[in-house]
Structures are given as structure tokens and as C-alpha cells.
N, C-alpha and C positions, 0 to 999 in steps of 0.2 A: 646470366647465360641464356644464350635464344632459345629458343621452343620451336621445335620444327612443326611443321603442318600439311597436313597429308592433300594435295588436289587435284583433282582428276584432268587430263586434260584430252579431249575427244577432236581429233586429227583427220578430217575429209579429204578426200585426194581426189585430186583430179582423175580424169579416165584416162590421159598417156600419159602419166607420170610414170618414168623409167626410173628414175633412182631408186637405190638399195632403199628398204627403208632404216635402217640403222643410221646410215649417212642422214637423213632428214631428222630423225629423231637427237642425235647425236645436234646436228644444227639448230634445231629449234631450244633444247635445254640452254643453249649458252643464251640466244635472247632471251627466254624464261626466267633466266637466273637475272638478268638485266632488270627487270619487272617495277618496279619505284614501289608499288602497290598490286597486290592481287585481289582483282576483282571478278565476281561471277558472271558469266557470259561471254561474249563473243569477243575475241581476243586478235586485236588486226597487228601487232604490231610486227609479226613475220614478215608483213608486207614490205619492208624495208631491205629482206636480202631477196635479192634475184633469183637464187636458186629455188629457195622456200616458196617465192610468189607463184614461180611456175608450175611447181608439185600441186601445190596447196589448194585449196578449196575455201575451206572454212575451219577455222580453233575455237572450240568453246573450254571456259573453265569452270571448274567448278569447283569450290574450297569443301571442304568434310563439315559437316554439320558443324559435329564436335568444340568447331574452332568457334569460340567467341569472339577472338581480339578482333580488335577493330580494322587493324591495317595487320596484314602480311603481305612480307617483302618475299620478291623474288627467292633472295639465295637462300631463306630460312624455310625455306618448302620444300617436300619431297614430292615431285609431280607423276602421275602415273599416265602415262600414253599411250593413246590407245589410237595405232592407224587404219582406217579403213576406206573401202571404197563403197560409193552407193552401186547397190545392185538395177536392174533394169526393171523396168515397171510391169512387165507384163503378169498379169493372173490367171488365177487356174482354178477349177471347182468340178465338181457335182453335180449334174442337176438332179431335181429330185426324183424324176422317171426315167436315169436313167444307171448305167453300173458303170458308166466309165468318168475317168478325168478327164478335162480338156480345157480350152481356153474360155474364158468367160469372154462372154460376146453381148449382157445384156438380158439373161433368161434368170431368173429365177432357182438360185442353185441352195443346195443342201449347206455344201459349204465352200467358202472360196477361201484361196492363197495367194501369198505374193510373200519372195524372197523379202530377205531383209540385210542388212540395213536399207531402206526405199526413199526414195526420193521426196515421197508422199508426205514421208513424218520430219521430211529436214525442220530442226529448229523448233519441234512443237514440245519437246520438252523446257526448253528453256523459258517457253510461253504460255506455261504451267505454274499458276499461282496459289499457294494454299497457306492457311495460317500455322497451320501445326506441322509437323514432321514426313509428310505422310509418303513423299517421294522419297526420302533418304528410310521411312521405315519398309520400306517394299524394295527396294537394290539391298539394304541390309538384310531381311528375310530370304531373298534368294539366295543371295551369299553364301548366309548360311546353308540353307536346304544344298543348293550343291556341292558345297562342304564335305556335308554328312555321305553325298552320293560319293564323291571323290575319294572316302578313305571308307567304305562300307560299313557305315554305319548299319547295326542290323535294325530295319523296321519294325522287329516282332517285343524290338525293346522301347524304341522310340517313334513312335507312329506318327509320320508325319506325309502329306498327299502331293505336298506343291502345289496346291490349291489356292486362289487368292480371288476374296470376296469384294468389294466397292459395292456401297450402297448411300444409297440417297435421292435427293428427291433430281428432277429431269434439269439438264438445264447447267449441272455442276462442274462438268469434266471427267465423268466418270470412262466413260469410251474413249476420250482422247487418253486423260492418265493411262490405262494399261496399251495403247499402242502406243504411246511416246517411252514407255516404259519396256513394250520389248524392244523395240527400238534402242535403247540405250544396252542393255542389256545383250542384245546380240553382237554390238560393238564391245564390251566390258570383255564379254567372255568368250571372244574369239579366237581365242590362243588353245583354248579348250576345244572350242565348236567351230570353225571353220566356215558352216553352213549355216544360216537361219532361215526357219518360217512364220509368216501369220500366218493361221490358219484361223477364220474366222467361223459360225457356228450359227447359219440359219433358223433360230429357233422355227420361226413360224414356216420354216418350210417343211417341219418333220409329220406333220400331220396331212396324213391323206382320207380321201372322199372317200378310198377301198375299205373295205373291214381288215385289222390284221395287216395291212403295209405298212403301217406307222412303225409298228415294232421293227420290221423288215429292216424299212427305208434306216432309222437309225443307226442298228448294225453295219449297214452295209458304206456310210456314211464315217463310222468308225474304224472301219476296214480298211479305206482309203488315208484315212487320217494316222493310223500306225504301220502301214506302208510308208510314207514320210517319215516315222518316228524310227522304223526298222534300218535307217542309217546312225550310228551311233557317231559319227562326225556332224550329226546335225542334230540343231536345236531347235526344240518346234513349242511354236508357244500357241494354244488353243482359247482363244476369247468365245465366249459363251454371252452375249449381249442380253441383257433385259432376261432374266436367266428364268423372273418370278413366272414368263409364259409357260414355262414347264411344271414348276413346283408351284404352283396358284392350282393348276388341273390336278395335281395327284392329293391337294390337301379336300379339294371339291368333294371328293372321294364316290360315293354313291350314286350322287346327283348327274355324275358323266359318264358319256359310252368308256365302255372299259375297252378300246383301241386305246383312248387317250391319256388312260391309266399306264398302258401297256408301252406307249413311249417315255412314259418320263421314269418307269421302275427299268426300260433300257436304258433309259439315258445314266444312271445313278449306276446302272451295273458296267456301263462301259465308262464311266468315269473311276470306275472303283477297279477295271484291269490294266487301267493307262498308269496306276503305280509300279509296274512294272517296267516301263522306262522310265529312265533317270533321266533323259534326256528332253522331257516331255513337262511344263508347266502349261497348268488352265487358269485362264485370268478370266471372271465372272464379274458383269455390274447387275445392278437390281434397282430400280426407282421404288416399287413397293416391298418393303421389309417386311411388311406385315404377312404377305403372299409365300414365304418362304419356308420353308418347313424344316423341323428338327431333321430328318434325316440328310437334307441337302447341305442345313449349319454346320451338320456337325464333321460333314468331309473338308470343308476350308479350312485350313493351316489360319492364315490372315484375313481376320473380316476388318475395313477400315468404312468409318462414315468419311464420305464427303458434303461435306453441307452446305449451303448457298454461303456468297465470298461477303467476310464482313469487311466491314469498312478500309482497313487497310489492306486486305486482298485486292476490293475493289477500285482504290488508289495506283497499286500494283497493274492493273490490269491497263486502266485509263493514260496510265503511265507507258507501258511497252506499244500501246496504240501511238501516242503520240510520239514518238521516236520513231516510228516505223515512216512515220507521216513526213517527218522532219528528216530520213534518211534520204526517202523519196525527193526529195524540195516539192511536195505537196504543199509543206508547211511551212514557212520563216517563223521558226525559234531556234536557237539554241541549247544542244541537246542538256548543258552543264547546268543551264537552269531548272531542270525537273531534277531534286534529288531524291536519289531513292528510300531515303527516310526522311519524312516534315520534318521541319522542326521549325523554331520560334524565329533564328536567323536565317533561312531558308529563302531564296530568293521569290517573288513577288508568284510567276508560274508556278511553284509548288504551290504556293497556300491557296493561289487558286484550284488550281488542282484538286487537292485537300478536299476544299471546300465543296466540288462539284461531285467528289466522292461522298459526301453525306446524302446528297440528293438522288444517290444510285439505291438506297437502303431499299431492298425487297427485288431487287434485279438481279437475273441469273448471270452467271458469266458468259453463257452464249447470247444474253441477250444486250447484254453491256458491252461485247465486242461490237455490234450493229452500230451503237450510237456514232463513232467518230465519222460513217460512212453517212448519218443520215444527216448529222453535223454540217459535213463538207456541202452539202446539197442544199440545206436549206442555207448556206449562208451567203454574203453579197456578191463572191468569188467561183460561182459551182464550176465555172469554166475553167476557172484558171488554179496556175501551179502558184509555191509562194505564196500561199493567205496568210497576211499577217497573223499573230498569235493572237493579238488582241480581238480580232473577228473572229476570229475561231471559237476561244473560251465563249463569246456572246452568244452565238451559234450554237454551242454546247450545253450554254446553261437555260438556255430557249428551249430545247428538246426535251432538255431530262424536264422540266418543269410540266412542259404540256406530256411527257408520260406520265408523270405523278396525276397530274390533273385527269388524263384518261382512266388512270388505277382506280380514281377514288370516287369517279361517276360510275366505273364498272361496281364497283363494293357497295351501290346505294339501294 
């Protein structure tokens, strides 16, 4: 008997697309069901009915964790779809001296916004790689928490903040994970929410020259940010970046002007009244763990380590680079030659591949993205489109070699 398997399927729309969406949805399951194999990512083969090309934008899939088998077919999957449009790019903020919102222009703000789904984050979860669960354990924890808000669950039994922690060291994905994450997220649950925001969170702008405006500025900073939340059709997700500059000063304790005390015991109290919208999640990264304090730990719901990509993350990585390349005709390869798990009969480009992944060991993911760009440059072609594959890998294994070689004069 089949085994059905649950997959998410995330449906871009163009901006005049006029059809129902039912009528699209309704059109795209029947090629869906068609599927030979379901695989994770970007999904063209809509492209074949007229109607669908014209709406459409972009299909991504995604299978449920859950699912180990190897191959699932189209008709044996239950797909959940989810149609949206990208909203427009403009932002909005704070600045720190002053009480009003307005468009950001380039100043130095308290905190800025921008509608969401954005254009900014198309495709950045997909190109999100981690070894353990940690994307499907964070849409699962939401899930849940807005679950509990949905059917009122009472807090005074089950205490939970909507809080969510990323820590680790610089370099990981921690800032991209939670915006590619509301990002996904305000697409998932827009039948709910309607409306989404980033609202992003200036640490380093909350501290003023004034004695006594730090506290102020914070307040008044949160003020504007549950004005946003005071629409209950809209979902507002609060990113807190590099979060330890606040809680590194309150754990300092005696040693610092007590202004500086006085914004981060604000910051903890106005994090502690945003429980009161349900509509409201704070997504937090931290590069020093150490800098963090019991009282900040113990408001996140979810603390997850991200840690520098081990060797098959880093595979993953060098892997969605060169397809992007080869999408371009930057490159001449063939995308069916890199597969996305080595293995022993694996075509000649993977085990190179593979291979050039060992030589990334102690490289960030931000810093691992660079290589295919500085690749391109230093190799016999920097002009031109089409670099054969085989000048390229040389190119590539050239680089990484003289960074290792730069690492280990730096280490002497």
C-alpha cells in the first residue's frame, strides 16, 4: 500500500496575474500529480501549460522532513500550496532622534521595516544549507506556538514567549536563517495573517550620548513597533541581530554607566509585554554565547546552535554555486553531473566536487560563497561566458589551496 507524503509547495505570482487563484491551484495539482519523482527545490515544470506560465513566477518544493524514502511520486503526495505575491521593496523606520516613522533614506535608524513576502529574500531559503534539522525544527516550533495562540491556550499554564534564539560563531547564516525564515513563514501562514512585517532591531542605535534617552529611545522604539502589532491581520516578526550587544552590557553590571544598564533591563521589559500579541514572533542571533545572560536565555522558547558547515554542508554549498553558474551559461557543465548526494558511482564533477569540499574545512559559509566569484576571475576565461568545467574545477582548486596556504601563514 503507498504511503502518502506531505510537501509543501510555495507558488510566486506574478504582479497582473488575473486569474482566480483556485483555478491556478486547481491547474498546477494536476501537473503535480504528473511529477515522475518529487524533488526539493525549484519546480519548472509548470512551465509547459500557457496559462500557469503566464500567472506564475516561481514553484518551489519542498518534501516534510519526516519523509526518508528515496523517491516520491507525484500522485502519492499530499501537497499544500501556498499562493502569494512579492510585496514592494520599500522601507520604513525610526530614526534614533526622532518620534516619527518614515522612509528610510540612508540615516541611521532605531529600527527598520519592509513588508513581506520581499523580493530581497526570493530563493534565500532554499539556499540555506545545514546538517541537522534546524529549518524544519523552527516552521515546526511556530507551528506549534501559533497553534496554542489559535485555540487559547492559557500562558499562565504553559509559558511560552515566541521567542527564538540562533547562536554561533560569525560567518554561519544566522541572519539570513531567520529572514529567509519569516519569509517563508509569512507565505505558510497567510490565510491566517494577510499582512507581514520585518521589523528589524538597531541594537547599536539604542544607546545615546544623553544621560537617561537610552531608556526613552527604547520605549519609544517599541511603541512604534506594537502600533504595527496593534493590527491583528498582521504578522510582525521582530529580528534582534547580534542581540549579546545588549545583554554583554547588563551582565558588565557595575563596571558601566547605568544609562546602559537602563536600556537593556528596557529592552527585556518590552520584550516581556510583546507576549501579549499573538501575532508578534522575536527572532534573535548572537555570535558570542558566552555574552548572554540567564535572564535573556531564559525568555527564548527555541535556542538552536548554528555552527560552521561541515563537510557535506560545505559540498551543498559549492554545489547550488555551481548550478547557479551553469544556469547563467557562465559555466559549461551539466547540471545532472553534480549529484546532490557523492557517492562511489557518481559522475567524474561530483567527486571532484567532493574532493574540493575537503579543502574548504575551517571556511564560513559566507566566506565559501566568494570562492566561485574569485574562481571565475582568476581563471584563463574571466572575460568570457561558457568556462569549460574542467578550467573552472583548476581555478577552484587553485584558490582554495592558496586560502589554506594564507590560513596557515596567518596561524604561525
Amino acid at each position: 500500500m503507498a504511503r502518502w507524503v506531505r510537501a509543501g509547495v510555495q507558488v510566486c505570482l506574478v504582479d497582473k496575474c488575473s486569474a482566480p487563484h483556485e483555478v491556478i491551484e486547481s491547474k498546477l495539482r494536476l501537473v503535480l500529480a504528473q511529477i515522475p519523482i518529487i524533488q526539493d527545490g525549484q519546480f519548472r515544470a509548470f512551465q509547459s501549460d500557457a496559462m500557469l506560465a503566464g500567472c506564475i513566477e516561481r514553484v518551489d518544493l519542498e518534501r516534510a522532513t519526516s519523509c526518508h524514502a528515496t523517491n516520491v511520486y507525484g500522485w502519492n503526495a499530499l501537497f499544500r500550496i501556498y499562493l502569494f505575491s512579492m510585496q514592494k521593496a520599500e522601507r520604513f523606520g525610526m530614526l534614533s532622534n526622532r518620534n516619527t516613522v518614515l522612509q528610510c533614506k540612508g540615516e541611521e535608524h532605531a529600527f527598520e521595516g519592509c513588508a513581506l513576502p520581499s523580493a530581497a529574500a526570493r530563493g534565500l531559503w532554499e539556499q540555506l544549507f545545514f546538517d541537522h534539522d534546524a529549518k524544519q525544527r523552527l516552521i515546526e516550533y511556530t507551528a506549534s506556538a501559533m497553534l496554542f495562540v489559535k485555540h487559547d491556550v492559557d500562558p499562565m499554564v504553559i509559558n511560552w514567549n515566541r521567542m527564538v534564539l540562533l547562536y554561533g560563531p560569525p560567518g554561519t547564516g544566522k541572519t539570513s536563517f531567520v529572514k529567509a525564515a519569516a519569509q517563508k513563514l509569512s507565505v505558510r501562514m497567510r490565510a491566517d495573517y494577510p499582512r507581514s512585517y520585518l521589523l528589524e532591531v538597531n541594537a547599536h542605535s539604542l544607546f545615546s550620548k544623553w544621560f537617561s534617552e537610552s531608556g526613552k529611545l527604547v520605549a519609544r522604539m517599541f511603541g512604534h513597533i506594537l502600533d504595527v502589532a496593534d493590527d491583528p491581520d498582521c504578522l510582525v516578526f521582530v529580528l534582534i541581530d547580534e542581540v549579546e550587544s545588549l545583554t554583554s552590557i547588563r551582565r558588565a553590571g557595575g563596571n558601566e554607566p547605568s544609562d546602559a544598564l537602563r536600556v537593556v533591563n528596557a529592552m527585556l521589559t518590552q520584550l516581556d509585554n510583546l507576549k501579549a500579541y499573538p501575532n508578534v514572533l522575536v527572532l534573535c542571533t548572537s555570535n558570542l554565547t558566552g555574552a548572554l545572560d540567564d535572564a535573556f536565555l531564559d525568555r527564548a522558547d527555541l535556542k538552536q546552535y548554528i555552527g560552521p558547515p561541515t563537510r557535506r554542508t560545505r559540498y551543498m554549498i559549492l554545489r547550488s554555486c555551481v548550478l547557479e553558474l551553469a544556469r547563467t551559461q557562465i559555466l559549461a557543465c551539466t547540471p545532472d553531473a553534480f549529484d546532490a548526494t557523492p557517492t562511489d558511482t557518481s559522475p567524474d564533477p561530483t567527486k571532484q566536487l567532493w574532493a574540493l569540499s575537503e579543502l574548504c574545512d575551517g571556511m564560513s559559509g559566507r566566506r565559501l560563497r566568494k570562492v566561485p566569484l574569485l574562481a571565475h576571475a582568476a581563471s584563463e576565461h574571466p572575460h568570457s561566458m561558457m568556462v569549460p568545467w574542467s578550467a573552472f574545477f583548476e581555478s577552484l582548486l587553485r584558490i582554495l589551496k592558496e586560502d589554506q596556504s594564507d590560513k596557515s601563514t596567518a596561524d604561525l
